[in-house]
C-alpha positions, 0 to 999 in steps of 0.5 A, a space after each residue: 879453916 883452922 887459924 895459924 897459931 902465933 907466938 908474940 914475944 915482948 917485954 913492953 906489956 903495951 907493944 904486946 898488947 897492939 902486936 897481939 891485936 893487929 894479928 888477931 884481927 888478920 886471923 890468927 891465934 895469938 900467944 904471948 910471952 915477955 922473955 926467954 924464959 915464958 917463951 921457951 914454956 910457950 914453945 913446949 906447951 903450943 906445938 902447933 904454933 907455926 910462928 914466933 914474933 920476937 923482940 931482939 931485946 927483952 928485959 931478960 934474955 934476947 931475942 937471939 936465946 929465943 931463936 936459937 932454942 926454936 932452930 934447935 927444937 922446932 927447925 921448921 919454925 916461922 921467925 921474925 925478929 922486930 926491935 927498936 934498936 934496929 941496925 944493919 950489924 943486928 939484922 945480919 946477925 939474925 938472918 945470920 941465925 936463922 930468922 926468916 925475916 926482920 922488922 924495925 920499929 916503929 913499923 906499919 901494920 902492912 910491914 908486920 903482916 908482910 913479914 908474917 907472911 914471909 916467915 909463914 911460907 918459909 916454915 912451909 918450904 922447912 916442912 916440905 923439905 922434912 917431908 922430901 927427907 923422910 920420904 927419901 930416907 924411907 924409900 932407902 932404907 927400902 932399898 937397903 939391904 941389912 945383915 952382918 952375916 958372911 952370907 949376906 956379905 957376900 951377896 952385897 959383894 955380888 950385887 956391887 959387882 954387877 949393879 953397874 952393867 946391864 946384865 940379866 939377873 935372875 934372883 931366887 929364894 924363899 918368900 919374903 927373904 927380900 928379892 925386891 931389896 935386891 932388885 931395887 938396891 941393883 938398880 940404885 947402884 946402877 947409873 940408871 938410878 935417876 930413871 924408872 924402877 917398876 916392879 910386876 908380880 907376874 902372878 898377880 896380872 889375870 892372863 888375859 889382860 897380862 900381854 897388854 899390860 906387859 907389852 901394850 896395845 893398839 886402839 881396838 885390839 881387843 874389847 874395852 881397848 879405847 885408846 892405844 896404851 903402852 905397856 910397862 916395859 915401854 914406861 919403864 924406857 932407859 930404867 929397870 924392869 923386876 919381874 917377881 915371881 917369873 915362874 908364873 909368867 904364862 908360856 906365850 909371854 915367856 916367848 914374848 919376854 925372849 924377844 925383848 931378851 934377845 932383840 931389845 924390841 917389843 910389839 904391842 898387841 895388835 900392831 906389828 911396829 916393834 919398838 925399841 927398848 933401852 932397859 934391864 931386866 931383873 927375875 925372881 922366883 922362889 920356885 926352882 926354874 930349873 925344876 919348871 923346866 924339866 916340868 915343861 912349865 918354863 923354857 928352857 932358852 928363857 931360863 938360861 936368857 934371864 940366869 945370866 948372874 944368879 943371885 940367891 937371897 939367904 933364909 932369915 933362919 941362915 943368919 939369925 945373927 942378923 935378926 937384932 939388927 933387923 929387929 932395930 931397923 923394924 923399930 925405928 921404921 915403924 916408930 916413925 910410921 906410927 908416931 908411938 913410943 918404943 915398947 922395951 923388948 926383954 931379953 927373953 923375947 930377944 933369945 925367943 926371936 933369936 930361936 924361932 924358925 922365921 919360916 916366913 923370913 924377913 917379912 914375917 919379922 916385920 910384920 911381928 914387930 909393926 904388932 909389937 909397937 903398936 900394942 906393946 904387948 910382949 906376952 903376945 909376941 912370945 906367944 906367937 913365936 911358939 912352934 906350932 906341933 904338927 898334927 898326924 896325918 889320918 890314919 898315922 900310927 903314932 910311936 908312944 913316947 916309951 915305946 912298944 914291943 913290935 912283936 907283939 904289935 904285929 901279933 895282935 894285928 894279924 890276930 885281929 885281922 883275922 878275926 874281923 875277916 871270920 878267918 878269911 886269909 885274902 879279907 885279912 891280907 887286904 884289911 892290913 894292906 898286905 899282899 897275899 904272900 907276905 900275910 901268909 909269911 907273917 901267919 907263919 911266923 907267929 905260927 897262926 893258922 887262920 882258924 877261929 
């Protein structure tokens, strides 16, 4: 195991030396410094250290510059304070400034080792609760949906509105324009925040095992089934349910799915106990649900069940006044993530990102600047933002660019039809994909009778 690493800060070159030998013998990677200034030096050049052991006097500076920098610059910092000039007014003062622990001279070896061991794990509840911090900032910056744009303003205004009931809400839009964000900031906002948020991609459970999954099972209710499981409406108890992409939801469920809509109630598979359920359930879809109906595909009463409140979510391309501020939020996510500096972005990448079509919406925007900070490479960005030319359909004729005379064209295409066919009117007819009435009509106007 790698052995802590500490910092001893003495002026009296004698005291610096035992402190040092006492900790190096329990174990640790000793440091020292002997004031202010050489500590300051020792704290940017180690950091990894994970404690400072500090005379409160020293022949320049204090103890109290040393712990004042370390709670600036490195919060999290072990700190133990020892002076021979201890008083009650001093150790108040320290604690008081953020030191973990406090120490007298003359003290023990044992006193010395105690406070170490103090200060060790109070640095460690300090890294817990960074590590608490930035988990939780991160899940709401997940939750949180940005855009300045008047669309965006008024989906946050509908979202407020119906986040503190329990209504069905069915959400649509394109792929990757954020309809999870939506379905977790509804849940966040509502007073069920504190209970579960699960999230299912109906498209992405196999059919066969989708209803034990969804709704549960008894022991033995089908093979493999050891032990009775409950589904993810039952784990989701007092909590939110975000059914993505309902559409793929197989016609058996979508009944199943009406019931608990309806009755508040499911029954696992191979059990006739219905259980009672307190939840809200929130759909999306980027396919149109009314289409699915008409198509037979969707029902029709479960379509109207969950479109109770519909929620659209905007393509990134209906408010591309909202791609820098997205592009700031994707930078310092990813600066976090990956530890990295930030890479300039220029204003010509700006204007490019600003012009590009996003056809794959707020994810794709994502996923380019993940790349961009982690190879800071610009060229390659702009290079991918470059629109793709479609390629033509097989056997599309295509429109010289200066255009043509269509006369002629249709001429010269009846002329050749005709003789690919040996002056066969029906073979020429069928080569041009004419009927019989409508290629005679043409041989007339170019006043071409057929013979070689």
């Amino acid at each position: 195991m790698k052995a802590l690493q500490l910092l001893v800060v003495e002026d009296d070159l004698a005291q610096r030396g035992l402190l040092s030998q006492l900790l190096t013998s329990d174990g640790y990677l000793v440091h020292q410094a002997d004031s202010t200034a050489s500590a300051i030096v020792a704290l940017k050049n180690q950091p990894e250290l994970a404690l400072v052991l500090c005379d409160w006097k020293l022949g320049s500076g204090s103890g109290a510059d040393v712990l004042q920098y370390v709670r600036t610059e490195c919060p999290a910092l072990g700190f133990v304070v020892a002076t021979a000039y201890g008083s009650v007014s001093h150790a108040v003062d320290a604690i008081q400034a953020g030191a973990d622990d406090y120490l007298s001279k003359p003290f023990k070896r044992q006193e010395l080792l105690l406070a170490i061991s103090k200060g060790l794990r109070a640095r460690q509840l300090r890294l817990q609760n960074q590590q608490l911090s930035a988990q939780l900032t991160e899940q709401q910056q997940l939750v949180d949906l940005i855009g300045h744009a008047p669309c965006m303003q008024l989906l946050f205004q509908r979202i407020q509105r119906v986040a503190g009931s329990n209504v069905t809400v069915l959400i649509s839009g394109e792929s990757g324009t954020g309809k999870e964000l939506a379905a977790r900031a509804l849940h966040q906002l509502s007073p069920r925040k504190n209970a579960p948020f699960i999230a299912i991609n109906c498209g992405a459970i196999p059919e066969s095992l989708a209803e034990a999954e969804l709704f549960g099972a008894e022991k033995g209710a089908y093979t493999g089934a050891v032990q009775s499981k409950a589904g993810k409406f039952e784990a989701a108890q007092g909590g939110t349910v975000f059914l993505d992409e309902i559409a793929e939801l197989p016609l058996p469920l979508q009944a199943k799915l009406l019931r608990l809509l309806q009755e508040g109630t499911v029954t696992r598979l191979g059990s006739h106990h219905e259980i009672k359920l307190n939840l809200r359930i929130i759909a999306a879809s980027h396919q149109d649900l009314a289409t699915a109906v008409q198509q037979g595909r969707f029902r029709q009463d479960l379509f109207y069940r969950l479109n109770v409140v519909p929620v659209h979510m905007p393509a990134l391309r209906e408010r591309t006044e909202d791609i820098p501020g997205l592009i700031q939020h994707f930078f310092q996510l990813q600066q976090s993530r990956y530890k990295t500096s930030l890479p300039a972005l220029s204003k010509t990448a700006l204007k490019a990102l600003m012009a590009y079509p996003w056809p794959g919406n707020v994810r794709e925007l994502s996923n380019k600047i993940e790349r961009f900070v982690l190879l800071q490479d610009e060229q390659e960005l702009l290079a991918d933002l470059q629109p793709q030319k479609p390629e033509p359909a097989a056997g599309l004729f295509q429109l010289p660019e200066a255009g043509l005379d269509f006369e002629a064209l249709e001429r010269s295409c009846l002329e050749q039809a005709l003789q690919l066919s040996n002056g066969n009117k029906t073979k020429a007819a069928k080569l041009l994909q004419l009927n019989y009435k409508a290629f005679l009509y043409r041989l007339e106007k170019f006043q071409l009778d057929g013979k070689k």
